[in-house]
DSSP file (Angstrom, degrees, kcal/mol; ACC not computed):
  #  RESIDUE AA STRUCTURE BP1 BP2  ACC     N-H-->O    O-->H-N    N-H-->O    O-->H-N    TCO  KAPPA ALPHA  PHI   PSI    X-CA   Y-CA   Z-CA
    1    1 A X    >>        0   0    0      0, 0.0     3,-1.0     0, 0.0     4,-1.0   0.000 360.0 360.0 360.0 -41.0  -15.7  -45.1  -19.2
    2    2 A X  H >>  +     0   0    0      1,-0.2     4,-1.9     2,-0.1     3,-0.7   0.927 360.0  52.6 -65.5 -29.8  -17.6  -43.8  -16.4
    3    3 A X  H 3> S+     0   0    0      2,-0.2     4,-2.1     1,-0.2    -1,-0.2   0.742 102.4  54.4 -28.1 -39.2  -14.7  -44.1  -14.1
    4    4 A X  H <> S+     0   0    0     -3,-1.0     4,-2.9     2,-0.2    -1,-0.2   0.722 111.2  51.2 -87.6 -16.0  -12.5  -42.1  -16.3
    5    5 A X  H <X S+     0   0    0     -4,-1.0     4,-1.0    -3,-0.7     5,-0.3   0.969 110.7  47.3 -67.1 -80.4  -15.5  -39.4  -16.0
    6    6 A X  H  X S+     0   0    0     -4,-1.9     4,-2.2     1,-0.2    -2,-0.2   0.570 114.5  46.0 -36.8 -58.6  -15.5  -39.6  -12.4
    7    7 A X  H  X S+     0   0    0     -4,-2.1     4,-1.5     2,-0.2    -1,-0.2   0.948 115.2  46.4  -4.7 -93.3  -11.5  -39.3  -12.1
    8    8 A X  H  X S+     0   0    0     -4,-2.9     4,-1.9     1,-0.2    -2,-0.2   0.612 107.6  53.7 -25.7 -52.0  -11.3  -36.7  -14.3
    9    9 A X  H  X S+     0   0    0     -4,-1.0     4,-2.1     1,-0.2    -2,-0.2   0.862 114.8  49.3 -53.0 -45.8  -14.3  -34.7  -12.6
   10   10 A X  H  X S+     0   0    0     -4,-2.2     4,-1.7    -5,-0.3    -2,-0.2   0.865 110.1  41.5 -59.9 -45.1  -12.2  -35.2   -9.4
   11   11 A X  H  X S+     0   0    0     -4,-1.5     4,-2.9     2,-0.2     3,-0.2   0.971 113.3  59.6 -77.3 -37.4   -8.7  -34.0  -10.4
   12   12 A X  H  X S+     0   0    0     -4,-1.9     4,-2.9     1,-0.2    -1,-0.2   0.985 109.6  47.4 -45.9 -62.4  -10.8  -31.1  -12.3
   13   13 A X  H  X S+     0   0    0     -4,-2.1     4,-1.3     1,-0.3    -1,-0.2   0.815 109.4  47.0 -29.2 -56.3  -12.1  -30.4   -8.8
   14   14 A X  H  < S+     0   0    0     -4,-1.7    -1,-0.3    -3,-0.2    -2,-0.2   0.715 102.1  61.7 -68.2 -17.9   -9.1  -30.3   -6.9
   15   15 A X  H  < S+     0   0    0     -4,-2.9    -2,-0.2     1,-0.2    -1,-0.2   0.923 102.7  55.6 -58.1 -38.3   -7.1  -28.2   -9.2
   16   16 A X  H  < S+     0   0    0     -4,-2.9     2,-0.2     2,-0.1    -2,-0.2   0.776  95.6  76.3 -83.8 -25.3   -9.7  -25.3   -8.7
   17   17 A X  S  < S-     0   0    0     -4,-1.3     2,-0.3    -3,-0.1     0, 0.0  -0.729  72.5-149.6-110.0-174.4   -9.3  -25.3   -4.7
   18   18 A X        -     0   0    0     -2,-0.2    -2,-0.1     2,-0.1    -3,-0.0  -0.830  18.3-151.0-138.7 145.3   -6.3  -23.7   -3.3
   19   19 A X        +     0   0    0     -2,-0.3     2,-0.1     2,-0.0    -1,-0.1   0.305  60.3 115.4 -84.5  -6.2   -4.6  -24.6   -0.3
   20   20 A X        -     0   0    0      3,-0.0     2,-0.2     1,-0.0    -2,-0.1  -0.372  61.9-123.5 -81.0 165.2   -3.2  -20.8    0.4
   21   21 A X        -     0   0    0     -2,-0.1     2,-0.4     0, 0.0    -2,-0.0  -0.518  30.1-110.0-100.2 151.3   -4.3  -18.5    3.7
   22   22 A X        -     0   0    0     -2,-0.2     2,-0.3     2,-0.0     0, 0.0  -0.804  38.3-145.3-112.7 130.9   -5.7  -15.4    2.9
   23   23 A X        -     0   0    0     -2,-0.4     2,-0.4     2,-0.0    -3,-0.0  -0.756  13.3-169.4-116.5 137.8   -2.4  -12.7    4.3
   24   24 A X        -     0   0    0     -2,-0.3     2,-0.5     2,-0.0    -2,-0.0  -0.945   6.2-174.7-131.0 109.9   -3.8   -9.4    5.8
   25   25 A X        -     0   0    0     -2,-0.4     2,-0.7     2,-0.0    -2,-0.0  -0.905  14.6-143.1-106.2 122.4   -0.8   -6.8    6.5
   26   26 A X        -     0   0    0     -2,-0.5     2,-0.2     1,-0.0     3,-0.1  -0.685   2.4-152.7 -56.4 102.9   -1.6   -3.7    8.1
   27   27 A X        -     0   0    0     -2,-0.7     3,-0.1     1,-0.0    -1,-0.0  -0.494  32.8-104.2 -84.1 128.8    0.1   -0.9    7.1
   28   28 A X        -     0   0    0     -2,-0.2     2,-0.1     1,-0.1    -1,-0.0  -0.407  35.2-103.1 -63.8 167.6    0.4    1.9   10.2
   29   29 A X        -     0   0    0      1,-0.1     2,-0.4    -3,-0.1    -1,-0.1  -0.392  38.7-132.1-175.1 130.8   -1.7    5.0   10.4
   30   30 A X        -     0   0    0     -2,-0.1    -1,-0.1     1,-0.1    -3,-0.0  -0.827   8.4-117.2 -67.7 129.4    0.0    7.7    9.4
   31   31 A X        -     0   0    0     -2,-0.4    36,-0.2     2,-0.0     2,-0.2  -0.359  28.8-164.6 -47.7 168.0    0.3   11.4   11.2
   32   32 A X        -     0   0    0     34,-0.1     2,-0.6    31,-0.1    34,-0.2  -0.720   8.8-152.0-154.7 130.3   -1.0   14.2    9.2
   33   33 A X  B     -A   65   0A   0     32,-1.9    32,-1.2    -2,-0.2     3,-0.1  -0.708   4.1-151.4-109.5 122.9   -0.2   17.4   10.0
   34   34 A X  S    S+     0   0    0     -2,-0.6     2,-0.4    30,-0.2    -1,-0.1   0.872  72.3  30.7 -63.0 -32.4   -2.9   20.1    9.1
   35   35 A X  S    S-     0   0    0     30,-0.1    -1,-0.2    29,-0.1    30,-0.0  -0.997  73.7-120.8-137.9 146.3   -0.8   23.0    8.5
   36   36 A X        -     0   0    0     -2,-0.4     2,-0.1     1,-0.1    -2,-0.0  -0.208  32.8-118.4 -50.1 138.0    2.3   23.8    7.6
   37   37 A X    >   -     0   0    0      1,-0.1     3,-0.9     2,-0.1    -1,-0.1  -0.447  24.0-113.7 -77.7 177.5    4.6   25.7    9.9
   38   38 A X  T 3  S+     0   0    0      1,-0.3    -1,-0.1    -2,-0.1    -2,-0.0   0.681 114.1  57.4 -84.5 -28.6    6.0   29.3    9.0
   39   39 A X  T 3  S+     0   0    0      2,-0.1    -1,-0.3     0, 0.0     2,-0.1   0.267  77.4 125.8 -86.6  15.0    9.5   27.9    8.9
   40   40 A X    <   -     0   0    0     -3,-0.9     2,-0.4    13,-0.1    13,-0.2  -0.447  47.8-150.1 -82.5 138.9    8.9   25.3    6.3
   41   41 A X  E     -C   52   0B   0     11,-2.7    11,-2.2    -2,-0.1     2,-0.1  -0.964  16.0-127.2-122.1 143.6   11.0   25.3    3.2
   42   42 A X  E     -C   51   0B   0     -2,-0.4     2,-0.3     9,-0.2     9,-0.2  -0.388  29.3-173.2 -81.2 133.7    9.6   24.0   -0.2
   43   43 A X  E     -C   50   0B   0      7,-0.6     7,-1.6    -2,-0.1     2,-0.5  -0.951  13.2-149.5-133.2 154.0   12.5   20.9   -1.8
   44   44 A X  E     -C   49   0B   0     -2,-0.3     5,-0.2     5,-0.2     2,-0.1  -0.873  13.0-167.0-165.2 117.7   11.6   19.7   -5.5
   45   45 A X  E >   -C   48   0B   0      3,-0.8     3,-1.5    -2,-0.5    -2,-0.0  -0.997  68.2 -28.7 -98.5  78.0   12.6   16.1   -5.9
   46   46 A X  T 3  S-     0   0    0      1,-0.2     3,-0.1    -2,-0.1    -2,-0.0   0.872 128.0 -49.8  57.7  25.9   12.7   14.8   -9.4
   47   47 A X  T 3  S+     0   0    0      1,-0.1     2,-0.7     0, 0.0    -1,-0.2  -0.056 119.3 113.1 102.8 -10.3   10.1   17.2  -10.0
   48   48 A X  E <   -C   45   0B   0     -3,-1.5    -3,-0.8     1,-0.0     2,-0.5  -0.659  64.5-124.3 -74.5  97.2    8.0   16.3   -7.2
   49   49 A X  E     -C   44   0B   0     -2,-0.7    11,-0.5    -5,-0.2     2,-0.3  -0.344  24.4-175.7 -86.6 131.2    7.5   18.8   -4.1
   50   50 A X  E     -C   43   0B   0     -7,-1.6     2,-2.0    -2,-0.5    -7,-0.6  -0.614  21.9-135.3-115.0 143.8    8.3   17.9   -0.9
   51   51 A X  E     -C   42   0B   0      7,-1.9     2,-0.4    -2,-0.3    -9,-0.2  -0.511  27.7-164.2 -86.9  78.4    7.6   20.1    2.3
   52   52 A X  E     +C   41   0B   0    -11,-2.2   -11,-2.7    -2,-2.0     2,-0.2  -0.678  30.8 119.9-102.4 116.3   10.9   20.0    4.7
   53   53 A X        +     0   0    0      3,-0.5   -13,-0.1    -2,-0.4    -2,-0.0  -0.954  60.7  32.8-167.8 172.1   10.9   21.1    8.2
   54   54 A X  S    S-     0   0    0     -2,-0.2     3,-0.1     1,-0.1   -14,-0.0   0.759 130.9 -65.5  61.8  25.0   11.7   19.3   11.8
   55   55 A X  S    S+     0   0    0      1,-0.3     2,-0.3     0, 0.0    -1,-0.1   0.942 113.5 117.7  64.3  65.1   14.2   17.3    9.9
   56   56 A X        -     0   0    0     -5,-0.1     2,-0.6     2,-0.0    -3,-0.5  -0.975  65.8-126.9-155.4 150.4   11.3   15.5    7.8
   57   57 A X        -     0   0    0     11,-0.5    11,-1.6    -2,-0.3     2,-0.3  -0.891  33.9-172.1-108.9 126.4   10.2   15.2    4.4
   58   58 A X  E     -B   67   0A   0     -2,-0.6    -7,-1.9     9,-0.2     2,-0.5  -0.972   8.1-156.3-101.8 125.8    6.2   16.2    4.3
   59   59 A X  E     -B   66   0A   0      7,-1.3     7,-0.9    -2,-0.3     5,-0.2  -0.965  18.4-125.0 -87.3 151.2    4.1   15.7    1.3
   60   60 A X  E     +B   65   0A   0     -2,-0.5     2,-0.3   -11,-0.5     5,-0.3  -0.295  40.6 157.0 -70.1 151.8    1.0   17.7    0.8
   61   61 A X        -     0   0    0      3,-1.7     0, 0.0     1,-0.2     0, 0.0  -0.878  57.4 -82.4-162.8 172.1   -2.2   15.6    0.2
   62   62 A X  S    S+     0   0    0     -2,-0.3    -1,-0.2     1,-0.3    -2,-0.0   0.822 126.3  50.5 -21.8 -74.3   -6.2   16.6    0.8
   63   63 A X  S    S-     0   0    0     -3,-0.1    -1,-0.3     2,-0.0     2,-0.2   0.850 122.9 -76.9 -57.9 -51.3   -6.0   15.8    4.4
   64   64 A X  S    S-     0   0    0     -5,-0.2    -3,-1.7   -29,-0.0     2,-0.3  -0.462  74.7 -39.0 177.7-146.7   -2.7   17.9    5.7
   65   65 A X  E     -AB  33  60A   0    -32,-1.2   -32,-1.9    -5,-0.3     2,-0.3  -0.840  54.4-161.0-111.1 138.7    0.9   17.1    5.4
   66   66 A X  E     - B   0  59A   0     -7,-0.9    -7,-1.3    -2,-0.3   -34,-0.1  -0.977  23.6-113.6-128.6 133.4    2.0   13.5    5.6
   67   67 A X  E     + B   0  58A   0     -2,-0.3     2,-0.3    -9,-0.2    -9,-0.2  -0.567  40.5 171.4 -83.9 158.1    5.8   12.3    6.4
   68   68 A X        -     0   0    0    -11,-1.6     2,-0.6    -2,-0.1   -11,-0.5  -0.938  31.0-119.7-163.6 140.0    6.9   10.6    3.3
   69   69 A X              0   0    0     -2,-0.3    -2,-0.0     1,-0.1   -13,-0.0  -0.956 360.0 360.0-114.1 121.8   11.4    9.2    2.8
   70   70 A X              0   0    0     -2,-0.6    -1,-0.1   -20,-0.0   -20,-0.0  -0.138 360.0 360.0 -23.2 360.0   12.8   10.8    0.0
């Protein structure tokens, strides 16, 4: 009967540790552009407004304008 303990305690054990790698991706650093330029034209997207100019889609956020795909 103590065996069966002992077993048991063991399989318990090994279900709980895990054989996976801890995966890190690193997402790139965005530009952010502090102000808008004069030529910018305002686009509302599914209700959402997006800031288009240099052939880019900008959205506004704290820091500045950020490029964002449509």
């Amino acid at each position: 009967m103590r065996t069966l303990f002992i077993i048991i305690g063991f399989v318990i054990t090994l279900s709980f540790t895990s054989c996976a790698r801890r995966l890190v991706i690193a997402t790139p650093k965005a530009t952010v552009v502090r102000v808008a330029p004069k030529n910018h034209k305002i686009i509302v997207v599914k209700g959402k407004r997006y800031y288009f100019w240099n052939g880019r889609h900008y959205k506004k956020t704290k820091q500045g304008f950020v490029v964002v795909k449509v």
